[in-house]
PASEBA-1860 file (N, C-alpha, C; in nm, 3 decimals):
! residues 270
1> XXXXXXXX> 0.834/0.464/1.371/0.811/0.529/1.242/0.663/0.565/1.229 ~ 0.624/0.684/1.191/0.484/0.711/1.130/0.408/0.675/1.000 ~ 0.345/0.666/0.982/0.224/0.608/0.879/0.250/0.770/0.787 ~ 0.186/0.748/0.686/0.136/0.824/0.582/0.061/0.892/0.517 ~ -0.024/0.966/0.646/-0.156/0.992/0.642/-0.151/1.135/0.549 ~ -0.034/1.191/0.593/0.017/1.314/0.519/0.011/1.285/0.393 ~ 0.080/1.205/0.369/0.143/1.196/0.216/0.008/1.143/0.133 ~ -0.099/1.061/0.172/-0.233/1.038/0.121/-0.351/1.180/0.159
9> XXXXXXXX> -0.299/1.296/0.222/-0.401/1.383/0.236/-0.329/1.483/0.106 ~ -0.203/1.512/0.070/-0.134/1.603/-0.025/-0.117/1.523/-0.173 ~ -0.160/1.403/-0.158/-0.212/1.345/-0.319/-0.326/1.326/-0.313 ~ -0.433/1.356/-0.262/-0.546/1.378/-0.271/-0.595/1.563/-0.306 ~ -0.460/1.638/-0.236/-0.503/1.775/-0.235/-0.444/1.788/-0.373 ~ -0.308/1.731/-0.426/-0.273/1.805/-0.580/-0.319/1.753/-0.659 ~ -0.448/1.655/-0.660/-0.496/1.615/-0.731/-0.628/1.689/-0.762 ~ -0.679/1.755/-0.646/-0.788/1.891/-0.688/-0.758/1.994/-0.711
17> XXXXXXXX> -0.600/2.006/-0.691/-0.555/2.115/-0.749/-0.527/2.124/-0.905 ~ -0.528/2.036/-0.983/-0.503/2.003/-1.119/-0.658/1.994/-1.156 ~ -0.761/1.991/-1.094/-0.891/2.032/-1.085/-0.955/1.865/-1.149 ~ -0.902/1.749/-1.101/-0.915/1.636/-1.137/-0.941/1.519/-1.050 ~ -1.027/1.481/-1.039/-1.076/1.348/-0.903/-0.930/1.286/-0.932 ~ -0.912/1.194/-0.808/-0.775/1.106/-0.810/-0.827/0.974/-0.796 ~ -0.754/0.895/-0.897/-0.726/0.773/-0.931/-0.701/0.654/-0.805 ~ -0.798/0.566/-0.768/-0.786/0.483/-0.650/-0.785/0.339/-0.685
25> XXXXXXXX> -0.684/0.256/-0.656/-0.701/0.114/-0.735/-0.731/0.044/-0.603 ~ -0.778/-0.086/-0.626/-0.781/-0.182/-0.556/-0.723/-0.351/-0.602 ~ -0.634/-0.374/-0.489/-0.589/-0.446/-0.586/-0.562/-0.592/-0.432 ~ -0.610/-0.664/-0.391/-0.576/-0.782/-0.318/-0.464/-0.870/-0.296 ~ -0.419/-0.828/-0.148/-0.282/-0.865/-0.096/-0.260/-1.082/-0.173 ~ -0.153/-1.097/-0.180/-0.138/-1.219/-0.231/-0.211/-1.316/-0.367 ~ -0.260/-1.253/-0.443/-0.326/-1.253/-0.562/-0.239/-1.191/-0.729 ~ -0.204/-1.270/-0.843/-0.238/-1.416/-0.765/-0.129/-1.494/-0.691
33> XXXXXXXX> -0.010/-1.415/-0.630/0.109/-1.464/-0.553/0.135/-1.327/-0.494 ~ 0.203/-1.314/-0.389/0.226/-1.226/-0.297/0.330/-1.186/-0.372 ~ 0.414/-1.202/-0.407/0.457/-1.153/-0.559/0.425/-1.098/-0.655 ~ 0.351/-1.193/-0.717/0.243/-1.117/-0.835/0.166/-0.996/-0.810 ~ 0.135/-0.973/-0.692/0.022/-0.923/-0.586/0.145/-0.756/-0.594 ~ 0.220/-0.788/-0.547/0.313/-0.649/-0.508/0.321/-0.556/-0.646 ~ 0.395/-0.674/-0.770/0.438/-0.635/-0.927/0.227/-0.563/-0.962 ~ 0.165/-0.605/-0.923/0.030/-0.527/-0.975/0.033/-0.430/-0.948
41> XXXXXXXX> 0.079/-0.393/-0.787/0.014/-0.257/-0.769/0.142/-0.150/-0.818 ~ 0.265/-0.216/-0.834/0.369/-0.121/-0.947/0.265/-0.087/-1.032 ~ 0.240/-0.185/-1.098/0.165/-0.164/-1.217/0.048/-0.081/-1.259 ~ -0.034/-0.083/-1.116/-0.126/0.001/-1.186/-0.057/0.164/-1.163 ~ 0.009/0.155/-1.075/0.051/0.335/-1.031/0.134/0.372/-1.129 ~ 0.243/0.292/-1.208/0.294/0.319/-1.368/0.189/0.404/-1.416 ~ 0.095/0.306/-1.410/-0.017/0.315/-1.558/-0.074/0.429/-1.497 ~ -0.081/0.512/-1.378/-0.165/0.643/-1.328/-0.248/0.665/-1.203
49> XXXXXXXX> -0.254/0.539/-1.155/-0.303/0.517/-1.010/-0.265/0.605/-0.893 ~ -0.340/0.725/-0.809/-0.261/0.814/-0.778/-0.259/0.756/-0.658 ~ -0.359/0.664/-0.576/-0.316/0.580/-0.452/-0.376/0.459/-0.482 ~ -0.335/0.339/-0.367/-0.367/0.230/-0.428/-0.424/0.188/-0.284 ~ -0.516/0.093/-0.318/-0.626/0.010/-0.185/-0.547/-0.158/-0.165 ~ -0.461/-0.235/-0.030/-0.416/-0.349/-0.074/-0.543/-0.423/0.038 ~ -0.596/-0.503/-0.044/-0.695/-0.618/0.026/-0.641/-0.648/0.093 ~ -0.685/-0.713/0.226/-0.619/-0.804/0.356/-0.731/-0.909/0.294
57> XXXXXXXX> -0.680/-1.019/0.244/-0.752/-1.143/0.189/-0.886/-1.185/0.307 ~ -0.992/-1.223/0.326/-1.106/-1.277/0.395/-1.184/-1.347/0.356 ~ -1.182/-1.463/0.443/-1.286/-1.585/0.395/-1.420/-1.543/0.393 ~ -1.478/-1.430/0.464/-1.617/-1.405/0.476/-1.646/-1.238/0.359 ~ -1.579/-1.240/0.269/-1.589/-1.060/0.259/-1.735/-1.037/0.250 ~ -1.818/-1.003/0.321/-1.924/-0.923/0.294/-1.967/-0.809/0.191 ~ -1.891/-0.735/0.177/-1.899/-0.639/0.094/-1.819/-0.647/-0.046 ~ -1.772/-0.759/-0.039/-1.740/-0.792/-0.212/-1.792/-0.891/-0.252
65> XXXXXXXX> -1.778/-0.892/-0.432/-1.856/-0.941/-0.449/-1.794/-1.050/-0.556 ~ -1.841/-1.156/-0.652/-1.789/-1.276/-0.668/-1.651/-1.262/-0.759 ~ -1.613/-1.135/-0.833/-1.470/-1.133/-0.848/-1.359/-1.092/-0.764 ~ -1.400/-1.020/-0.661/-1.278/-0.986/-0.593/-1.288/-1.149/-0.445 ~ -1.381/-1.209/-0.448/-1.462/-1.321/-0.353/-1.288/-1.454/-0.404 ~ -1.332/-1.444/-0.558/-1.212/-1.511/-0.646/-1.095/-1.498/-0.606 ~ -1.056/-1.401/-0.611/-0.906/-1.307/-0.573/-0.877/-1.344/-0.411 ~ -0.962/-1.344/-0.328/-0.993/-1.436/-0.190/-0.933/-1.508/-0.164
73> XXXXXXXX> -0.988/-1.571/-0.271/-1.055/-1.738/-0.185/-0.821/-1.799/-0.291 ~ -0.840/-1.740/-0.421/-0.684/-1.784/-0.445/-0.586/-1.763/-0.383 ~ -0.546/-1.654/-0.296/-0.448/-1.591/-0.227/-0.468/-1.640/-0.067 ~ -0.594/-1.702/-0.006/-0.625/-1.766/0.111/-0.536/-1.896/0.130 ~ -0.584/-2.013/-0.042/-0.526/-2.099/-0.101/-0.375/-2.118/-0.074 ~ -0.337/-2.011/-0.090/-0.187/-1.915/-0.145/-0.105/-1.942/-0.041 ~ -0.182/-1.941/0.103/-0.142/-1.904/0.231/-0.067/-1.784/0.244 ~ -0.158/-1.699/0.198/-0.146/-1.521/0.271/-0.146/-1.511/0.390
81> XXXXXXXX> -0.094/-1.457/0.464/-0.079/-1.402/0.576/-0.074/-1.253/0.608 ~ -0.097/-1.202/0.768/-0.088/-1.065/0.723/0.077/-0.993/0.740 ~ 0.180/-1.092/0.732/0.300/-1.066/0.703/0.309/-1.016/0.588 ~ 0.246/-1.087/0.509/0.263/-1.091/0.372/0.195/-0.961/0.338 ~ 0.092/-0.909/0.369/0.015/-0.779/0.347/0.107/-0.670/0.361 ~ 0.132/-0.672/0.486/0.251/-0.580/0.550/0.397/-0.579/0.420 ~ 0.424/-0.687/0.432/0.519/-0.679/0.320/0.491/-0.612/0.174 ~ 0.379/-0.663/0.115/0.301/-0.570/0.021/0.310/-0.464/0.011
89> XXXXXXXX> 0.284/-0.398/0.102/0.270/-0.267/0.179/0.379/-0.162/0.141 ~ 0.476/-0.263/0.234/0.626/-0.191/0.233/0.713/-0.178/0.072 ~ 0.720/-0.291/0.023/0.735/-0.323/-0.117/0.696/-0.221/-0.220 ~ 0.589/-0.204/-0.221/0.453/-0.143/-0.274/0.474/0.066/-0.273 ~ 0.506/0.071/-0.163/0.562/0.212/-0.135/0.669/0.262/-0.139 ~ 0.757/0.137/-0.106/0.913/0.185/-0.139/0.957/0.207/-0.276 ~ 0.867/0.116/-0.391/0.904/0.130/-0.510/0.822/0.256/-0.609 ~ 0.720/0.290/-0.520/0.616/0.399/-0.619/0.651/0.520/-0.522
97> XXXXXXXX> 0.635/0.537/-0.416/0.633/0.631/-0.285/0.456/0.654/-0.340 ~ 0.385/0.599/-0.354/0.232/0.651/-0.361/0.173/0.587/-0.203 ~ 0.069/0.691/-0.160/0.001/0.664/-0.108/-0.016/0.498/-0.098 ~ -0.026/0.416/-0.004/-0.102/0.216/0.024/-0.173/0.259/0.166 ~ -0.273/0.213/0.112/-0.382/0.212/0.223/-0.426/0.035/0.251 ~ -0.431/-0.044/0.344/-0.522/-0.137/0.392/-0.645/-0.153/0.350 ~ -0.703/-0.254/0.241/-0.850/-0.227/0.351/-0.900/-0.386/0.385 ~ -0.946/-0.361/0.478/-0.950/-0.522/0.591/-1.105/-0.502/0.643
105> XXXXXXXX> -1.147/-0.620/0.706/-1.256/-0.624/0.786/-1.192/-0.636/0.926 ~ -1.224/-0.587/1.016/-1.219/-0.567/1.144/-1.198/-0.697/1.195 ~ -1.206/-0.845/1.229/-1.154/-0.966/1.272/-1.060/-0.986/1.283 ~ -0.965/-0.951/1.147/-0.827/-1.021/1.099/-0.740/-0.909/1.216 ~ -0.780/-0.792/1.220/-0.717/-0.670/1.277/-0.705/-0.716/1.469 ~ -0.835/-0.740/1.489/-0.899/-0.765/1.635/-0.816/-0.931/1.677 ~ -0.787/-0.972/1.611/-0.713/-1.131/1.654/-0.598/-1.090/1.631 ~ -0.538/-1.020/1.564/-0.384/-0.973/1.512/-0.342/-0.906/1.659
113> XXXXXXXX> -0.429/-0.825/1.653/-0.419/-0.639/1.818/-0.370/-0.551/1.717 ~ -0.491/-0.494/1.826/-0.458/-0.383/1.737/-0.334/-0.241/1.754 ~ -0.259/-0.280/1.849/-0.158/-0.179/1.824/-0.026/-0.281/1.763 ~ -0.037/-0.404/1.760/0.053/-0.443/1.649/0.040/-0.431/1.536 ~ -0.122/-0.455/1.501/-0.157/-0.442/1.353/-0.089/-0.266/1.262 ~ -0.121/-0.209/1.396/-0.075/-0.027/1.316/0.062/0.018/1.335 ~ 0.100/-0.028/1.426/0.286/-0.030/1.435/0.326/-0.062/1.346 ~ 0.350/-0.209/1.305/0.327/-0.265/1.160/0.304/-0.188/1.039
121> XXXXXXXX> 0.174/-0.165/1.060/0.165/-0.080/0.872/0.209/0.023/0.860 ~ 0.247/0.101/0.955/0.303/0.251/1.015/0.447/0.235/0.953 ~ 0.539/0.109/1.014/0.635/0.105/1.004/0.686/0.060/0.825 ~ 0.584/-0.015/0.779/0.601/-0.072/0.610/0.570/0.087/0.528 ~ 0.543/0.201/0.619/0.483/0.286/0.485/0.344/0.369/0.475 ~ 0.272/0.230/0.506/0.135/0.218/0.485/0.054/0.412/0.562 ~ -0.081/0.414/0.458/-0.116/0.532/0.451/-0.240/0.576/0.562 ~ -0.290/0.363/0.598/-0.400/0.446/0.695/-0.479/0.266/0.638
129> XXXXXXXX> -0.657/0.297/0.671/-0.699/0.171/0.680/-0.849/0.182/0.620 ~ -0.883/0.103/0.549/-1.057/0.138/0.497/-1.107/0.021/0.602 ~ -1.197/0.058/0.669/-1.309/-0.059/0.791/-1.448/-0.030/0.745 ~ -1.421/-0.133/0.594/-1.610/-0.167/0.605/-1.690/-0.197/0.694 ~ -1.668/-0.292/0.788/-1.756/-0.339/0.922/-1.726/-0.282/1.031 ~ -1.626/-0.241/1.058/-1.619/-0.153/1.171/-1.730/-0.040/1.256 ~ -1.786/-0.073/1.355/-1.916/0.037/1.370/-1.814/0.153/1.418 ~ -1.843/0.282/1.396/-1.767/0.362/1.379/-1.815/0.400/1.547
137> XXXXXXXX> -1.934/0.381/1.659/-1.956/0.364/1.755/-1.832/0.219/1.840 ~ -1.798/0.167/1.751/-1.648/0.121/1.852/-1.529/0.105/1.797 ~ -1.498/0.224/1.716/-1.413/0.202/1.668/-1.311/0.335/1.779 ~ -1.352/0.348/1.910/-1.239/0.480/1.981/-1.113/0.431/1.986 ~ -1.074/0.265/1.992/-0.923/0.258/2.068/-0.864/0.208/1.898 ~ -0.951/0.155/1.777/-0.883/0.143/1.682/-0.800/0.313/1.670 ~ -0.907/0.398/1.672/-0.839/0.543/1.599/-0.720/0.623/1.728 ~ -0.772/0.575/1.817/-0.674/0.612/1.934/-0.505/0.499/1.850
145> XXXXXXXX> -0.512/0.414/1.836/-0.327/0.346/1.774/-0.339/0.409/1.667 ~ -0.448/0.452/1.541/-0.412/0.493/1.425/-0.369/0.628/1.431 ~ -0.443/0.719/1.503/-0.377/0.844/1.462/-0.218/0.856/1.601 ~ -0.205/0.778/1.655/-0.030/0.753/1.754/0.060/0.716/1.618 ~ -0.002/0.630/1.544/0.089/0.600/1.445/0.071/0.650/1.301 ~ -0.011/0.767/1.288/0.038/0.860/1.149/-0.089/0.783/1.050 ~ -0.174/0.731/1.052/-0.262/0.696/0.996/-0.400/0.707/0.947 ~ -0.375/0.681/0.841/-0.550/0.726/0.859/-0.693/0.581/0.883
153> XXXXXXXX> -0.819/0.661/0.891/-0.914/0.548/0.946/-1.013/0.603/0.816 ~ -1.068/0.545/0.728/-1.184/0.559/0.654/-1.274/0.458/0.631 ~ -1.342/0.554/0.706/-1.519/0.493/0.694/-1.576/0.448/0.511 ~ -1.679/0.373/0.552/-1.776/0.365/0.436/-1.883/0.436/0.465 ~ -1.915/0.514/0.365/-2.065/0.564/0.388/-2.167/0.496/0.279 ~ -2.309/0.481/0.264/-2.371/0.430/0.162/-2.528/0.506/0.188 ~ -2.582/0.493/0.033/-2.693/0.595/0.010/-2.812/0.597/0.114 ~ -2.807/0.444/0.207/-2.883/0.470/0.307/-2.863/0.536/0.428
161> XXXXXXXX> -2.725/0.570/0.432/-2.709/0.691/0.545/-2.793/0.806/0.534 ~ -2.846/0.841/0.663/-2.873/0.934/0.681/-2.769/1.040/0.722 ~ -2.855/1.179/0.704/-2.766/1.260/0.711/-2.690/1.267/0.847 ~ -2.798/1.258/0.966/-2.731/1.272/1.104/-2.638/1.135/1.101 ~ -2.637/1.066/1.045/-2.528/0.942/1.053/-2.381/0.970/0.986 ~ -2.416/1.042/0.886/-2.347/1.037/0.785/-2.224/1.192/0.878 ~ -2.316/1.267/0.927/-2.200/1.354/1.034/-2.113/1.255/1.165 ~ -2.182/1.170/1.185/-2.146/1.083/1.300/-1.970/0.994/1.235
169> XXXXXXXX> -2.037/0.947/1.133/-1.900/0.871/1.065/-1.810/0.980/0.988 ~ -1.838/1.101/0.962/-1.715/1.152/0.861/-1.645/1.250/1.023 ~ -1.719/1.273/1.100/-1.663/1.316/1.233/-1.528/1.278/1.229 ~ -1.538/1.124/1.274/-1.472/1.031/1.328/-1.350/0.947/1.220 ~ -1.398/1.025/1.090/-1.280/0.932/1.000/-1.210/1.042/0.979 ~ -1.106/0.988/0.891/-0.960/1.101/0.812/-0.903/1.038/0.718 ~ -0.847/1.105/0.654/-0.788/1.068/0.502/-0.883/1.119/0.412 ~ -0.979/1.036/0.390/-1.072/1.046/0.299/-1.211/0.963/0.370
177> XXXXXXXX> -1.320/1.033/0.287/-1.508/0.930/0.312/-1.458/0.806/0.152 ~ -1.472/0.681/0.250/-1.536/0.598/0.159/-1.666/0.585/0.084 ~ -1.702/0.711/-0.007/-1.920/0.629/-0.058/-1.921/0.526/-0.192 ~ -1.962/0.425/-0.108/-2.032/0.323/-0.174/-2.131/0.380/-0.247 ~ -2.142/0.346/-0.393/-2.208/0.409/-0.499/-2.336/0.394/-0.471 ~ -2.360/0.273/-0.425/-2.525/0.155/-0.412/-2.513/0.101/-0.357 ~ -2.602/0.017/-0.338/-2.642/-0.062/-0.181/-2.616/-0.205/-0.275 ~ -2.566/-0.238/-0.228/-2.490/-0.438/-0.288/-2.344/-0.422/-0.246
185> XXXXXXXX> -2.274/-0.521/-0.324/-2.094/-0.515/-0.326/-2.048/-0.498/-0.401 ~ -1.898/-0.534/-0.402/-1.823/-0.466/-0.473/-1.868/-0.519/-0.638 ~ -1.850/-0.491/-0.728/-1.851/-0.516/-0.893/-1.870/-0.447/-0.991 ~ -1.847/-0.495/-1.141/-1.865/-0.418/-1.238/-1.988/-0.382/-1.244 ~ -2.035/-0.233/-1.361/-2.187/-0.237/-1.374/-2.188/-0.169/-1.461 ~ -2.330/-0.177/-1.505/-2.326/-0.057/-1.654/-2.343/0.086/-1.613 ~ -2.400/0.093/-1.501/-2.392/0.257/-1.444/-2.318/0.284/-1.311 ~ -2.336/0.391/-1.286/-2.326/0.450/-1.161/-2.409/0.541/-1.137
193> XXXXXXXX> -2.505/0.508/-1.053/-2.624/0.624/-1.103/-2.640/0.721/-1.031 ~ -2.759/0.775/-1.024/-2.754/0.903/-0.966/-2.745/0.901/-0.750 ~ -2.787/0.789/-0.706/-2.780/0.803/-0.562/-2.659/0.824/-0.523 ~ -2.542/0.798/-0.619/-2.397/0.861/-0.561/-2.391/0.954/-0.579 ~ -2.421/1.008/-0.676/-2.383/1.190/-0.650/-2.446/1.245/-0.536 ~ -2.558/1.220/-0.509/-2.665/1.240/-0.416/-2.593/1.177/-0.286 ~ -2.555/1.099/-0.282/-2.473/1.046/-0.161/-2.329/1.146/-0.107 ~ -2.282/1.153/-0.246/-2.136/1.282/-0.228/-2.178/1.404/-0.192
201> XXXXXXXX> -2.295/1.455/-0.261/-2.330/1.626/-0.228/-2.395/1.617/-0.029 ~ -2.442/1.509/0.013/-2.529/1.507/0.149/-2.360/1.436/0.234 ~ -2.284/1.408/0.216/-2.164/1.327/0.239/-2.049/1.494/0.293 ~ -2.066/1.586/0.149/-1.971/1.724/0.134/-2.004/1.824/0.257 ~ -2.181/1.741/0.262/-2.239/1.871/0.365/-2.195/1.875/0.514 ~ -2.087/1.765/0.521/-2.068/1.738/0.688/-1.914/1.699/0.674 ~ -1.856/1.748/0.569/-1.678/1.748/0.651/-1.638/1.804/0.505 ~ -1.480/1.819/0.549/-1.367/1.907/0.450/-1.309/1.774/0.412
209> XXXXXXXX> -1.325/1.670/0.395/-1.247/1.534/0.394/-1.295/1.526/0.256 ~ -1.198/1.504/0.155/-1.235/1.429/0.002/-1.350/1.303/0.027 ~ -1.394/1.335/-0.088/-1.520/1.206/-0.082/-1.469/1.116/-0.217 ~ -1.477/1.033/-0.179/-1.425/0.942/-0.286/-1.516/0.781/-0.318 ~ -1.557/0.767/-0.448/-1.674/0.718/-0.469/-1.596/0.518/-0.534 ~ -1.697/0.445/-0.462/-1.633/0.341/-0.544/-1.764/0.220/-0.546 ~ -1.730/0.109/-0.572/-1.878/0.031/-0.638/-1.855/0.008/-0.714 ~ -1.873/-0.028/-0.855/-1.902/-0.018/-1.002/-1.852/0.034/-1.101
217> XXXXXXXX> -1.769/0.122/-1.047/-1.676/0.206/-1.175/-1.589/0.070/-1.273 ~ -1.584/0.111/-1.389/-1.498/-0.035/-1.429/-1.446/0.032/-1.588 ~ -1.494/0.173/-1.635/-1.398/0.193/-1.744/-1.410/0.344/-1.721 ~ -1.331/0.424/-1.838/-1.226/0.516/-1.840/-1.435/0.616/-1.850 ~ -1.519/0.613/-1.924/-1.635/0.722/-1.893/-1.707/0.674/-1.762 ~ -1.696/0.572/-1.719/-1.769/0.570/-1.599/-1.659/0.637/-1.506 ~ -1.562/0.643/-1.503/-1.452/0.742/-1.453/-1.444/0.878/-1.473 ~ -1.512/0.927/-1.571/-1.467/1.039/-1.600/-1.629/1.089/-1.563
225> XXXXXXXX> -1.734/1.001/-1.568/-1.905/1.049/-1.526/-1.869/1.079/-1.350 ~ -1.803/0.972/-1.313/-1.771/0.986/-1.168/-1.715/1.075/-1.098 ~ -1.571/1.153/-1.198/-1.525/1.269/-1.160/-1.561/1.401/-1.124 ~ -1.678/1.405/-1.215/-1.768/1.530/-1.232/-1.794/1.572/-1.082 ~ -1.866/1.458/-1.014/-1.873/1.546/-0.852/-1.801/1.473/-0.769 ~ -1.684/1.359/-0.752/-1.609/1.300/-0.655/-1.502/1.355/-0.643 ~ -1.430/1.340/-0.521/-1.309/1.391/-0.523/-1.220/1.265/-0.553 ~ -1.262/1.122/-0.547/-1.177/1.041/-0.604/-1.239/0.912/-0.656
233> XXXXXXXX> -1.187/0.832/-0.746/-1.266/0.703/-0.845/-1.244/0.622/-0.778 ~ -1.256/0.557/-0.707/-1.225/0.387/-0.668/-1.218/0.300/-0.761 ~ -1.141/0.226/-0.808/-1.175/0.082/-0.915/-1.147/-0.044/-0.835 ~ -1.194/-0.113/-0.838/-1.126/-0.252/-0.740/-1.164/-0.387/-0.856 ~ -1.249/-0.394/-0.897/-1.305/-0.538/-0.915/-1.283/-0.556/-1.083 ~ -1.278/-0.453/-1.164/-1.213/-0.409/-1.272/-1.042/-0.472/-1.294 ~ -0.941/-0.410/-1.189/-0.860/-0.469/-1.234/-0.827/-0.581/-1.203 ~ -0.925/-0.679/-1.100/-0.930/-0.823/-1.072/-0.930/-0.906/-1.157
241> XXXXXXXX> -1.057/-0.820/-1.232/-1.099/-0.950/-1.338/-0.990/-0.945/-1.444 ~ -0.937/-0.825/-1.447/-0.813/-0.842/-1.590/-0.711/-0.947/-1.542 ~ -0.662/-0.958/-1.414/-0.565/-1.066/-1.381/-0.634/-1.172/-1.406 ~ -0.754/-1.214/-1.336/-0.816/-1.343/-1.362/-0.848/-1.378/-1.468 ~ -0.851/-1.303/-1.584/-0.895/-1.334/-1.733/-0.741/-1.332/-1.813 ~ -0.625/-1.300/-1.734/-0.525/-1.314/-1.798/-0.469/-1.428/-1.859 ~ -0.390/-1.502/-1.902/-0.357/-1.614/-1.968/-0.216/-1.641/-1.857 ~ -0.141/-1.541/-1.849/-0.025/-1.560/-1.751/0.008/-1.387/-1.704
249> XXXXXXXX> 0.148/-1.441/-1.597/0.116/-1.295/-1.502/0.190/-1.156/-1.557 ~ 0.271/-1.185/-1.671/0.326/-1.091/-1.788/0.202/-0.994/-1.842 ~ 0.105/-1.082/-1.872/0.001/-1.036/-1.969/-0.108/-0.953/-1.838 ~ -0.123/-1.028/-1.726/-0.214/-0.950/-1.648/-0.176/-0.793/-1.580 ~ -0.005/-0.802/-1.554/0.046/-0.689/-1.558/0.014/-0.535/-1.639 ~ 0.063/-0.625/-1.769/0.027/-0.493/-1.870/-0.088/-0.491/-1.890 ~ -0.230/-0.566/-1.835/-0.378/-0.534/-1.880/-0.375/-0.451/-1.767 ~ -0.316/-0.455/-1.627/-0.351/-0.353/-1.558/-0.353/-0.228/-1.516
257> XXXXXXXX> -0.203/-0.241/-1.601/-0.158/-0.093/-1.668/-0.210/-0.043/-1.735 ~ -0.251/-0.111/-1.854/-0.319/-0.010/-1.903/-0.456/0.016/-1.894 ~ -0.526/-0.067/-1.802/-0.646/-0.042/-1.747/-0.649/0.098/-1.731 ~ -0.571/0.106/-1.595/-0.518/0.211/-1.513/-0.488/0.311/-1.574 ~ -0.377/0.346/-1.712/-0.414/0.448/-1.808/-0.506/0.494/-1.822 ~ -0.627/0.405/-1.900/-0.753/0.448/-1.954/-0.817/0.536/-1.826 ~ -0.849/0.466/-1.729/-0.908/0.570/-1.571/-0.859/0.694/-1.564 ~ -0.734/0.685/-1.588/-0.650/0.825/-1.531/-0.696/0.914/-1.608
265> XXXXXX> -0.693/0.902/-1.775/-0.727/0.981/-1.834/-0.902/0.996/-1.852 ~ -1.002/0.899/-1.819/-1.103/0.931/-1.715/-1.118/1.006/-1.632 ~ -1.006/1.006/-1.538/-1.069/1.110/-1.428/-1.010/1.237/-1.449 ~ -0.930/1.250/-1.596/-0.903/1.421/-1.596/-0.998/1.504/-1.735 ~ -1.096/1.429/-1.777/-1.173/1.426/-1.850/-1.299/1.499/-1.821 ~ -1.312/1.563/-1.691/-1.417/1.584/-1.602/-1.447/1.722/-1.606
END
């Protein structure tokens, strides 16, 4: 079976065709039950989510930061596995048909193998893979199984790329450019400032690939400030904290929904 690289490049395209950045959730495999974990990402794509990001849980995440670290370290607890991701996955797409993308650090993938790891997500649905750590200098035999199996590979880019770098990694990715808004991890913030736009316009100048911005976004005008020049919002750590601040998993549901409302109509606000 093939991956979904299609079906995440034509909801990314009718979503600029409605002349509107698209809606990107993030939401962490087994959190706070691999259960609970699946019923979220229904939830946010109800609420308007036009694709969704599923964490592969990691004891080390580097690039997040102490709420999605939370979401971790409970679903590690949990004993997640990457069965359980995969299952996510499949679950997750069979019930929305939206776009599910991976996103993992390169270890969990490299001890798994990597042509089981993409057979696998190929076969659940899955749309392709975000590799924060991945050097995009060794990443030839990851993208050699991803694009055999219908997938996509997206890079991170961040404001310290240079430009000749920044052609080097959008070369080599598909689906979509990951840009990191700022230089830190993942979390809420009161802005999003200007080095992302500046990151998207030097990002536009070296591929036809949607650029899609994430970091800090965490309500419906920082969504809709974001739209103005992205081709898509990332939210991740936003709808974490609504589960983790929930009281029970009824109530974290519908905060994520309607999180996810508020964004959507953010990013057509633009």
């Amino acid at each position: 079976m093939s991956g979904n690289i299609e079906l995440l490049s034509a909801v990314l395209a009718a979503a600029k065709a409605e002349d509107r950045a698209a809606l990107i959730a993030y939401l962490p495999a087994g959190f706070p039950t691999v259960d609970g974990g699946i019923e979220a990402v229904k939830a946010v794509v109800a609420g308007g989510a036009d694709v969704v990001e599923v964490g592969l849980p990691h004891s080390d995440p580097v690039l997040d930061g102490p709420v999605i670290q939370t979401a971790d370290d409970i679903a590690l607890r949990g004993g997640v596995k990457i069965a359980d991701v995969m299952r996510t996955v499949r679950e997750a797409y069979e019930a929305t048909g939206a776009p599910i993308l991976v996103m993992t650090y390169w270890n969990p993938i490299d001890r798994y193998g990597i042509e089981r790891f993409t057979a696998e997500l190929a076969e659940a649905g899955g749309a392709g893979c975000i590799l924060p750590d991945l050097p995009v200098q060794e990443s030839s035999v990851w993208r050699e199984h991803a694009d055999k199996h219908g997938l996509a590979t997206v890079f991170v880019v961040a404001p310290s790329s240079k430009d000749e770098r920044l052609t080097t990694i959008t070369a080599a990715g598909s689906g979509f450019v990951y840009a990191a808004s700022l230089m830190g991890v993942t979390g809420t913030r009161e802005s999003v400032g200007e080095q992302a736009q500046d990151l998207v316009r030097r990002t536009r100048a070296t591929t036809e690939l949607p650029v899609c911005v994430g970091l800090g976004v965490s309500n419906a005008q920082q969504a809709a400030e974001v739209a103005v020049f992205a081709d898509g919002v990332i939210v991740g750590s936003a709808f974490v904290k609504r589960i983790l601040d929930a009281p029970d998993e009824a109530s974290g549901l519908a905060a994520v929904r309607s999180l996810a409302g508020e964004l959507a109509e953010g990013v057509r606000k633009r």
